[in-house]
C-alpha positions in Angstrom: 168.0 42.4 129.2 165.6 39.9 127.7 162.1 41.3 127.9 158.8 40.5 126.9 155.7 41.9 126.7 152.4 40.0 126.4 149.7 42.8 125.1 150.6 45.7 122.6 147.9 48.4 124.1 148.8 51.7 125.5 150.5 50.4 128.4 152.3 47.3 126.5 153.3 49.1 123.4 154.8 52.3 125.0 155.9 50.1 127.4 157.8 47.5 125.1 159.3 50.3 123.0 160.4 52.9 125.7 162.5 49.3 127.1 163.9 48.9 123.9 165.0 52.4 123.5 167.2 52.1 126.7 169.1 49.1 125.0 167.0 46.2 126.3 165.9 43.3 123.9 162.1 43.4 123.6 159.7 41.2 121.9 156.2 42.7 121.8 153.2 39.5 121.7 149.3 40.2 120.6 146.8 37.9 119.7 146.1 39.8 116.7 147.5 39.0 113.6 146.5 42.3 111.8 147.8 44.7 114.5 151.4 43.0 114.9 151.9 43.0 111.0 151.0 46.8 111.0 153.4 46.8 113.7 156.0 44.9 112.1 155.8 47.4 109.5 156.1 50.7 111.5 153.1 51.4 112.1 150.8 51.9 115.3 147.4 51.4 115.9 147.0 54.1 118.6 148.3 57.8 118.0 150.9 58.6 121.2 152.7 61.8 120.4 156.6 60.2 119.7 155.5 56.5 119.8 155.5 56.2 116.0 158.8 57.5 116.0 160.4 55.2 118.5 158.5 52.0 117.5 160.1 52.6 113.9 163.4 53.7 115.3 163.9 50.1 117.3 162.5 48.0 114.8 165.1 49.5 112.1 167.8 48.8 115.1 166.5 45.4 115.9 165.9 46.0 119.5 162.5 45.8 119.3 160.0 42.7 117.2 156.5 41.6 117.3 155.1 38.1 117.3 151.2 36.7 117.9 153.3 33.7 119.2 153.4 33.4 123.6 155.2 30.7 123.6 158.4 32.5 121.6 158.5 35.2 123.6 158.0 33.4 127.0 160.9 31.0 125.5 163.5 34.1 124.6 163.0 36.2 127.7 164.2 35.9 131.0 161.2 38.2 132.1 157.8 38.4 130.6 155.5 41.7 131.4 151.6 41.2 131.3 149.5 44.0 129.7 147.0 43.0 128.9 143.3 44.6 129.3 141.2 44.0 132.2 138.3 46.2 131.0 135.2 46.6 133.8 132.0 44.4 134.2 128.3 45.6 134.8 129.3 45.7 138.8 132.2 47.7 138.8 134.4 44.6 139.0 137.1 44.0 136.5 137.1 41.3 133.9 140.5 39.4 135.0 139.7 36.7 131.8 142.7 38.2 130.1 144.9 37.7 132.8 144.0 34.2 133.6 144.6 32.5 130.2 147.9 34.7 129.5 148.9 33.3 132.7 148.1 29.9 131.9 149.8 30.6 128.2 152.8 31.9 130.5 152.6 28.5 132.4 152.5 26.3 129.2 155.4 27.7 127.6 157.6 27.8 130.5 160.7 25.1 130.7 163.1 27.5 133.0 162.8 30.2 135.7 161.0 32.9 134.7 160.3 36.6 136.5 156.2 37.3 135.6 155.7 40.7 136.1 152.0 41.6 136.0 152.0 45.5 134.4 147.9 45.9 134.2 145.9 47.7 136.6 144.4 44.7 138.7 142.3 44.5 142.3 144.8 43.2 145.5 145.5 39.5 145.3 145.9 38.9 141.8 149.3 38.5 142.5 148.4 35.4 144.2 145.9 34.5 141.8 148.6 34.1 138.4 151.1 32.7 141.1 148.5 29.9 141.8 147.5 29.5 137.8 151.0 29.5 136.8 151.7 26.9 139.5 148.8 24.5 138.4 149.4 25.1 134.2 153.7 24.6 134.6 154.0 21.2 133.1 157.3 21.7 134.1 157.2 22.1 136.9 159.9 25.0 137.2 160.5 27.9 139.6 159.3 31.2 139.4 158.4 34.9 140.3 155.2 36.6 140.0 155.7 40.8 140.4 153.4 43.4 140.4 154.3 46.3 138.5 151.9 49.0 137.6 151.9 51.9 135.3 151.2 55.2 136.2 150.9 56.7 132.5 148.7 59.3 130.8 147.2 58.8 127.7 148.8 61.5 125.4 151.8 62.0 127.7 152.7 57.9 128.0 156.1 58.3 126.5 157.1 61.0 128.3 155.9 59.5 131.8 157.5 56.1 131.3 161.0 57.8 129.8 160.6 60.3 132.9 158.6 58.5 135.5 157.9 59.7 139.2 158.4 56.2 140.8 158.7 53.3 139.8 156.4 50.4 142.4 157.8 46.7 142.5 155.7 44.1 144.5 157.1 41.2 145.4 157.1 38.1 147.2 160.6 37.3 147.9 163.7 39.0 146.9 164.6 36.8 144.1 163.5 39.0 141.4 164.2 42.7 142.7 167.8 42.8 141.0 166.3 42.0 137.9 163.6 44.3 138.1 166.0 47.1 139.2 168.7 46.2 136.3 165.5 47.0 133.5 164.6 50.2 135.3 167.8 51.4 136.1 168.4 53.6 132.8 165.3 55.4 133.8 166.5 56.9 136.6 163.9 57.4 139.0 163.3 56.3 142.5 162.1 52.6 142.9 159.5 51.8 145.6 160.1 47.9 146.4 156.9 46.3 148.6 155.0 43.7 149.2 152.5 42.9 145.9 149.7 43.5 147.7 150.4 46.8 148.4 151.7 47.8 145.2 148.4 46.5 143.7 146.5 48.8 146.0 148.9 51.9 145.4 147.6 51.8 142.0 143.9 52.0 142.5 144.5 54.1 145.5 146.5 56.6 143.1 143.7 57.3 140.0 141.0 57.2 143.0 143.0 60.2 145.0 143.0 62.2 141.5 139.8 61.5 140.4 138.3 62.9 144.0 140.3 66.2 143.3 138.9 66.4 139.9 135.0 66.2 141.3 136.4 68.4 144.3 137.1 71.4 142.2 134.3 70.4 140.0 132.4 70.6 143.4 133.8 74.1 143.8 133.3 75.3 140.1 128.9 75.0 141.3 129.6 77.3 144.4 132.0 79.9 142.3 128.8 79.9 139.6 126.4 80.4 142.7 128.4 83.2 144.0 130.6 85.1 141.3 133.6 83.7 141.6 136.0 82.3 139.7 137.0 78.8 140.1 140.4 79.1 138.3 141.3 81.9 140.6 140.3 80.1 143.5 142.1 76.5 142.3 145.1 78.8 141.5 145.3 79.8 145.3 144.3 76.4 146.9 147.5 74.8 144.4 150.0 77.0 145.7 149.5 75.4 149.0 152.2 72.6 148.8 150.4 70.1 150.5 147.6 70.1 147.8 148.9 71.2 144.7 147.9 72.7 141.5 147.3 69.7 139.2 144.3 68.1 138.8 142.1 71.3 140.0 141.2 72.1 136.5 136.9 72.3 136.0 135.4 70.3 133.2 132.8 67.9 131.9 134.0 65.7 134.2 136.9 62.8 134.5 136.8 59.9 131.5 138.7 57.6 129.5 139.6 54.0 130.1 141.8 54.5 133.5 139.8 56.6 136.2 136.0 55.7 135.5 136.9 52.2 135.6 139.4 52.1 138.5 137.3 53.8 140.9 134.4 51.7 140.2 137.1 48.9 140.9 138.1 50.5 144.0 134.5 50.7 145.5 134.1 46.8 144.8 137.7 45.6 146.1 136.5 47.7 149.0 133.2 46.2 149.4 134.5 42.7 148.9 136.5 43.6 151.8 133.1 44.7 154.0 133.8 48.5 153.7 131.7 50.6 152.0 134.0 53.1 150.4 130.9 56.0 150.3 133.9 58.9 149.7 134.5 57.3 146.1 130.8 56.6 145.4 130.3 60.3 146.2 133.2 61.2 143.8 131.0 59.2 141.4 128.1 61.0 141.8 129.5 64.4 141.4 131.1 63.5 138.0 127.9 62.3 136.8 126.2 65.4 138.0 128.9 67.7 136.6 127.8 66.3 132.7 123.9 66.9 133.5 124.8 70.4 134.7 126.7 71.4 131.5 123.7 69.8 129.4 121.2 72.1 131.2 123.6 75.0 130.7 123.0 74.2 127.3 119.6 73.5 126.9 118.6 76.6 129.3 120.3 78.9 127.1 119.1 77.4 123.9 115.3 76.9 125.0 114.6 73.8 123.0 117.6 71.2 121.8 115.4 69.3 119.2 116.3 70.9 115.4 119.3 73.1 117.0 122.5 72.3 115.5 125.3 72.7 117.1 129.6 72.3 116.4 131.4 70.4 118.8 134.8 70.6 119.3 136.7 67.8 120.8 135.6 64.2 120.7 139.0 62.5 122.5 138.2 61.9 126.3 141.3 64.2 126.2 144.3 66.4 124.5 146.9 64.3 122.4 144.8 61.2 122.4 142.9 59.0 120.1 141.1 57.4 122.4 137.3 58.4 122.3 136.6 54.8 125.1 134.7 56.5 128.2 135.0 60.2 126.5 132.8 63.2 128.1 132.9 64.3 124.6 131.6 61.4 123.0 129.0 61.4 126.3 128.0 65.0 125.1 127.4 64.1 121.8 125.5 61.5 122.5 123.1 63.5 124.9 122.7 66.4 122.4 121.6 64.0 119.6 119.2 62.2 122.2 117.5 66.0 122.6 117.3 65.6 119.0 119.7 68.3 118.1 122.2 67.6 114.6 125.9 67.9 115.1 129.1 69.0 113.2 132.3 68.0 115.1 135.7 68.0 114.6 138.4 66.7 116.5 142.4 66.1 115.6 143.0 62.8 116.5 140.2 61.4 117.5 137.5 61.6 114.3 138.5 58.0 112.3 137.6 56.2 115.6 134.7 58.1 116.7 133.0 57.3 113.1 131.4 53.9 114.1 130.2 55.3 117.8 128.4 58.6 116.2 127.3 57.6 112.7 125.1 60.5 112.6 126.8 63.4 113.0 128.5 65.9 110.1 132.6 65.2 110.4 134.6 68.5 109.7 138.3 68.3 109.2 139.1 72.2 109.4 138.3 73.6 113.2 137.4 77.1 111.9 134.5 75.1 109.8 132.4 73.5 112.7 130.9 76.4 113.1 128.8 77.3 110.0 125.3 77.3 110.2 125.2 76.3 113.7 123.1 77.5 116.7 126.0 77.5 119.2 129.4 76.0 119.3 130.8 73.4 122.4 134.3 72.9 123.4 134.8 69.8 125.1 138.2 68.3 125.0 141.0 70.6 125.6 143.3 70.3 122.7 145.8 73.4 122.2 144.8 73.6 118.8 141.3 74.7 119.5 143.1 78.2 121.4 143.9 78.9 117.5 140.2 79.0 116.4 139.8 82.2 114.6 136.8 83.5 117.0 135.6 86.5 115.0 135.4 83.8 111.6 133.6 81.7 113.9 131.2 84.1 115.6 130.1 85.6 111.8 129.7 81.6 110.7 127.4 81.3 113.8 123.6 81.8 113.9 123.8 83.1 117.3 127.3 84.0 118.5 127.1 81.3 121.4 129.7 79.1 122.9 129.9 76.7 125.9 133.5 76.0 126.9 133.8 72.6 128.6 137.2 72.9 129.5 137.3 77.1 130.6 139.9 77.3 127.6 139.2 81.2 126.9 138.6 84.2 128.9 135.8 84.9 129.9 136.3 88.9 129.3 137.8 88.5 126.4 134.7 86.7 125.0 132.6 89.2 126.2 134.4 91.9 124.1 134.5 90.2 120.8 130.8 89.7 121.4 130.4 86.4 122.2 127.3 84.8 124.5 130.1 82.8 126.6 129.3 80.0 128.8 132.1 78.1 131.1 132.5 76.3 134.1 132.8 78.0 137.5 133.2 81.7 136.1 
């Protein structure tokens, strides 16, 4: 089919190219000149593990192109995908800006039936809202279908979700478009959830909410297991066998980040509140995240006495493994908190370094892992990339001042540690 794509982010770009790797014809639109020539070229502004690949593969087969122009791709497509950010305000609302003028962009452009398939994570009733903008902008005056469509991928595994996905949630308003939307998804191969758009706009928010309470429940549970001398893996290891809760998501850490749970939660509180209920659950799931960061900083500044002069190695700066993408990172949080103390930092992180630069100015940059340590009063792991399981521990603990390390993301044993002689601080154990 005849696709486009209206934003070239995480969720428009992997989107875009995993369509065009089934066979489907996919032009790729961005306002931004600089990123669709790098584009155009092979080249990807975000790192994806196998996106670089595939972007290059469907460009050489001429399945997939680039353009900054709306109206060509609204023109050579029979369905056009919205993707573009809705990034969150001071009140936990989202900024739906974006959405609004693409729509109206949509609306200019159009001169025969169109499917408009909204893709990015919006509050209920924007559905309505782009139906209502299209309708007023259509010079036109032509018919056509608004659909709701979200995503449900992870950063660091999008390919792999979209190429392999759970379900797949169509919202519409009439069944007009559900052929069509069933035709593109049909290579994919997985069950496809047709509702109303309403409540494929809620499933959505409703989804990263649901995961990010389980990740402040077993962060929750990580401050009893440290009160009582047990061990939160063990006990999230026996609460995931129970099939009804399951094992994923009930990993301890610095807490949940990135661009997708922080901000849909806050979202979820306001769509809630706009309705007149006060969602307190999800403002309590909040709270504990929050809390979970000030507890690993005092961990650290307990053990270390005074933060101000200490310098300490941090590995990880990425909100998380196989990801760039530093936006919302507890990492980055960390860092920040430990040079407000007034400690100096060396970090390193695979991925994520170039675009952390400009955010942390003042820290040392190391590109070998088994470096961060030298000189250093302790040494943090806070994103959970598998290459940090390599670090050569006894290099490290000689490099060390004091052999001290805080393990965000419980990525060593805790025995272990204790036998090569490390001072070894994680979460829950």
């Amino acid at each position: 089919m005849k696709l486009t794509i209206i934003g070239t982010g995480y969720v428009g770009l992997v989107t875009g190219t995993c369509f065009a790797e089934v066979g489907h014809q996919v032009i790729c639109v961005d306002n931004d000149a600089a990123k669709v020539e790098m584009l155009k070229a092979g080249g990807i502004p975000i790192y994806e593990p196998g996106l670089e690949e595939l972007v290059r593969k469907n460009v050489a087969a001429g399945r997939l192109s680039f353009t900054v122009n709306t109206a060509e791709g609204v023109e050579k497509s029979d369905v056009v995908f919205i993707a573009v950010p809705t990034p969150p305000q001071t009140d936990g609302s989202v900024d739906l800006s974006f959405i609004e003028k693409v729509a109206r962009e949509i609306a200019a452009a159009m001169t025969s039936y169109k499917i408009i398939v909204d893709k990015s994570t919006v509050p209920v009733k924007t559905g309505d809202k782009v139906a209502e903008t299209i309708k007023r902008y259509c010079k036109a005056q032509v018919d056509f279908d608004v659909v709701s469509n979200p995503e449900f991928l992870r950063e660091g595994f999008a390919v792999e979700d979209l190429m392999k996905p759970d379900r797949i949630v169509v919202g519409v308003r009439s069944q007009r478009p559900v052929a069509a939307l069933k035709e593109i998804y049909a290579p994919f191969k997985s069950p496809i959830i047709v509702t109303d758009i309403n409540s494929a706009e809620l499933i959505k928010h409703a989804s990263n909410s649901f995961l990010a309470l389980k990740i402040s429940y077993i962060n929750a549970i990580s401050v009893l297991c440290e009160a009582t001398g047990a061990n939160v893996q063990e006990v999230a290891n026996g609460m995931g066998m129970d099939e009804r809760i399951g094992r994923r998501f009930l990993n301890p850490s610095l807490g949940f980040g990135g661009s997708c749970f922080p901000k849909d939660l806050s979202a979820f509180i306001k769509i809630a509140e706009q309705t007149g209920y006060d969602f307190r659950l999800l403002k309590e799931v909040q709270r504990i995240n929050t809390e979970q960061m000030d507890r690993f900083v005092k961990k650290i500044a307990d053990t270390l006495w005074v933060l101000k002069d200490k310098k300490i190695g941090v590995l990880g700066l990425a909100f998380k493994q196989n990801t760039d993408d530093v936006r919302m990172s507890p990492a980055m949080d960390l860092c920040q908190r430990l040079l407000k103390e007034g400690a100096s930092l060396r970090v390193h992180d695979p991925k994520a370094m170039d675009k952390a630069r400009s955010l942390l100015p003042n820290v040392t940059y190391v590109d070998d892992l088994n470096d961060v340590a030298e000189g250093c009063d302790a040494l943090v792991v806070a994103t959970e990339w598998d290459e940090f399981k390599k670090l050569d521990l006894e290099r490290a603990r000689r490099l060390l001042s004091h052999p001290i390390m805080f393990d965000g993301r419980n990525m060593f044993d805790p025995e272990e540690m204790e036998r090569l002689g490390w001072i070894y601080k994680s979460i829950g154990r």
